[in-house]
Structures are given as C-alpha cells and as structure tokens.
C-alpha positions, 0 to 999 in steps of 0.5 A: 499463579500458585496460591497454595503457598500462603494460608488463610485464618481470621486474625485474633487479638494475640495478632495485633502486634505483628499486623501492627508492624505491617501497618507501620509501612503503610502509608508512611504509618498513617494506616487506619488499621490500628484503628479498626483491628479490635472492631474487625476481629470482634465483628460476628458477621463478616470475616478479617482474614490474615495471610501467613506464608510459612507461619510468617503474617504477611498481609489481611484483608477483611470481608463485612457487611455495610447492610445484609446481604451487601458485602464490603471489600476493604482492609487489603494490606500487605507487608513491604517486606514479604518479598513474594507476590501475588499476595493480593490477588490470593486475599481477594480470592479468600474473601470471595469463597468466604462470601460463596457460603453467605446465604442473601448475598445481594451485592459485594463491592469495594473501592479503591484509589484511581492511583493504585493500578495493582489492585485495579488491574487485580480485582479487574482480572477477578471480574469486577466491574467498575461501577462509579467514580468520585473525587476525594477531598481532604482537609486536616485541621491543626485547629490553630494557625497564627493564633486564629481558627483554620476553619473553612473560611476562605470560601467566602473570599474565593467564591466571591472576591470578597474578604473573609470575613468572621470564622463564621462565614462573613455572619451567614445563620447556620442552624443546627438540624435533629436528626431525630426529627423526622420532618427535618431528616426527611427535608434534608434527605430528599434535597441532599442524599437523595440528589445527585451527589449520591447517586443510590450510596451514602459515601463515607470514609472510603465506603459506599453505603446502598441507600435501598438498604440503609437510613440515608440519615443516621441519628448520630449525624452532624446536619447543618443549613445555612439561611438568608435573612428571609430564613430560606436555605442557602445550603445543607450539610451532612457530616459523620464521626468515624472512630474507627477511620479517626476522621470526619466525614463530609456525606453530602453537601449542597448549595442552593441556586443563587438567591432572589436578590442575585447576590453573587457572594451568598454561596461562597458565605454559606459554604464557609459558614457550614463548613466552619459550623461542621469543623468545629463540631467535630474538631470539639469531639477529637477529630481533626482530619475531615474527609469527602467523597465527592461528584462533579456537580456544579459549583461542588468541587470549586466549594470544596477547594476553596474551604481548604479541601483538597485533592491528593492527586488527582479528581475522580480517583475515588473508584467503586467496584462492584461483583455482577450480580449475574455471578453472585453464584460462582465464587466457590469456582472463582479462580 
C-alpha cells in the first residue's frame, strides 16, 4: 500500500480546531482527545503526530511513555470523512520510526478494543503480538436518581439476596487508606496489585502500566478497605482520578474469602460500601464516569455488575498489544 500520500508532523496548539472537527465524529462526540490535546502537544518526551493528505489534517496518533523506555501507543483517530484509506495503517507505521530513534527502548505497547477488527488485523499485520485480555466495565454517575444517591449499592441486594440497605453498603466500615503511608501502601499492594487482577500492569484508563517500572501505588490514589466488626478486611479498593481521560479509574479491587462466621452477605456489603466510598470520592472532585479494566476472577465481575457496572459488548474486550522485544531493533525497516 502506497503511504507516500499522507505526510507526517507533530501537531501544535494552532491544530486544535481542525483535530476538534474530527474528534467531533468520534464516538458519537464523546472523544477524550479534547481532553488531552494541550498535555499531548506539550509533552517533551513522546510525539503526537498528525496526518495530512494535500495539507488536509485527517487522522493523529500519539507516541508516549508510561515509564522510560516503555513506549504507549494510543490517540489513533481518523476523519470519517477522509474518504481514503490506509490511514491507520500509515500512522502506526510513523510512530514505530519514530520509536527506531529512541534510545533504551524496552517495550512498546497499546490496547484496543476486541470490537475494532480494523485496527486489530492492522497492527497484527505490523507483527504485534497480543499479550493479554481483560473485561472493561463502566458506570456513569448522573449523581441523583429520583431524589436518592446512585451509588454502588445494589451490590448488597444482588450478591446477597438481601435488601439494599443504607447508601453506605448496608452499614459495612470503610476506612480511608494514605497512600503515603508506607505500611499501608505496602499491604495494599501485595494483596491487591500484586495479585492476579494485575498480572505485572497497573490497568487504567485504557493503559497498561509495567509494574517492574512504576509505583504500584500513587500518592495521588483514592484506597479504601472495608472491615468486619472484629476490624479484619473484607475488601480493598484502589482508584485514580484521570483529567485527561475526564474519568475515575477503578486500578484494582479485591474481596476477601468469605468471613469466619460464614455469613454469605458479607461480600456483597463490602463491595457496595467500597464502591459507594470511592463514587462519592471522586463524584466531590468532578467525575462522574467511572471506568474499570478488569480479569475473570472469581466473584470480581459478578461485583462489578451488580454495582452497576457494566459491559459495553462484551467481557474480555479490553485487548494488550505488545512489540516482541526480539524486533525492538528493526522498526527503522518496518514496513
């Protein structure tokens, strides 16, 4: 396919406009560029390209880096009006020179959505190799409804059979963690991010974060744990407030197994009242769409869903792309 058509330059403030009009078809204008451009054309690290066919801005994607020499793929857009092809296919190629220069390069990497064939069979075409798959859930939080808090209650009525109970969870403890804390932060990560539901990668908002190269937990996080009566754990969560995604991320959440005195309903309370803990956290702040990436474990996804949190098509359709590391030295030829 002939590429030579399209040219390639990293876009400027003076661009906003035009990317605007394209990100206005995206998604039926719920596109999170407009929410990025000005962090992503200022970044002096990674590389937000645009291309232009006859002077003409029809599509972008950006190169940046979730930790040195770790290199994200994201940002692919193109115009619906173009009326051409092969325009994603080019913009992957850019960002994969671009990348050949990078010196430290150690991995690069992008997801994508498990109902977006084109990109899939693009990027496979290109040789990346697909490396992981989770389920994305999503809850948007209108904040009222009928006079009475939409939080993450029904938990306790759908897990348990019992009824809802208090915005609260049915009256489960939830403490508040410091991130700062060292001691806490350390017991949070190794019973959390340290488990399965990360698998080496701290997930949110459509990224993969390596845990061998980035604090599993920020000083910025939102942590919570719910307790028993006799103060044990009866679950964790860890969230995160993205501006330039304008959601609330959910990075990993955990139940603990059932509790001494058998009592079926304990997790269903304690998933309701972390969850409502974390939605009015971050609702305070500004956000009302709330966001997961999240594995089949046992018990998680049927949490998830009876929080109100809900898959778009299907599960597993949060895919994770990765570059073999044994071809990191051939971009400048990729092709």
């Amino acid at each position: 396919m002939d590429d030579t058509r399209f040219s390639f330059r990293p876009l400027r403030a003076s661009d906003k406009d035009a990317l605007m009009a394209i990100s206005a078809k995206i998604w039926e204008g719920d596109d999170y560029l407009p929410h990025s451009f000005d962090d992503w054309v200022s970044d002096p690290d990674g590389v937000f390209n645009g291309c232009f066919l006859d002077g003409r801005l029809i599509g972008c994607g950006r190169v940046g880096f979730l930790a040195p020499g770790h290199a994200w793929l994201e940002g692919l857009r193109k115009d619906p009006d173009a009326g051409v092809s092969g325009v994603g296919r080019a913009v992957a190629l850019a960002g994969l020179r671009f990348l050949s220069g990078v010196p430290g390069l150690r991995s690069i990497r992008f997801s994508a959505y498990g109902h977006n064939p084109q990109t899939i069979a693009i990027n496979e075409a290109l040789g990346f190799r697909r490396v992981g798959a989770w389920s994305i859930k999503s809850k948007r939080l209108p904040g009222s409804q009928d006079g009475k808090e939409a939080f993450g209650v029904p938990a306790a009525a759908r897990l348990s059979g019992l009824a809802s109970g208090t915005a609260d969870g049915g009256g489960v403890p939830v403490r508040r963690v410091d991130p700062l804390d060292a001691a806490a932060a350390e017991r949070v990560r190794a019973s959390l991010l340290d488990g399965p539901w990360a698998a080496g990668f701290r997930l949110e908002s459509w990224k993969a974060y390596p845990l061998e190269a980035v604090p599993a937990i920020r000083p910025d996080d939102l942590i919570f744990e719910a307790v028993s009566p006799d103060g044990s754990t009866q679950g964790r969560l860890v969230g995160s407030l993205d501006p330039l995604k304008a959601q609330a991320n959910v990075a990993g959440f955990s139940l603990a197994p059932r509790s001494s005195t058998g009592a079926a309903s304990d997790g269903g309370l304690a998933a309701a009242a972390l969850f409502a803990a974390f939605e009015r956290a971050a609702l305070g702040a500004g956000y009302s769409y709330f966001e997961t990436v999240a594995p089949r474990l046992p018990g998680q996804l049927e949490a998830l869903d009876a929080c109100g949190y809900v898959s778009w098509e299907s599960e597993d359709d949060f895919l994770l792309y990765e570059w073999p590391a044994e071809r990191l030295g051939e971009l400048a030829i990729v092709s």
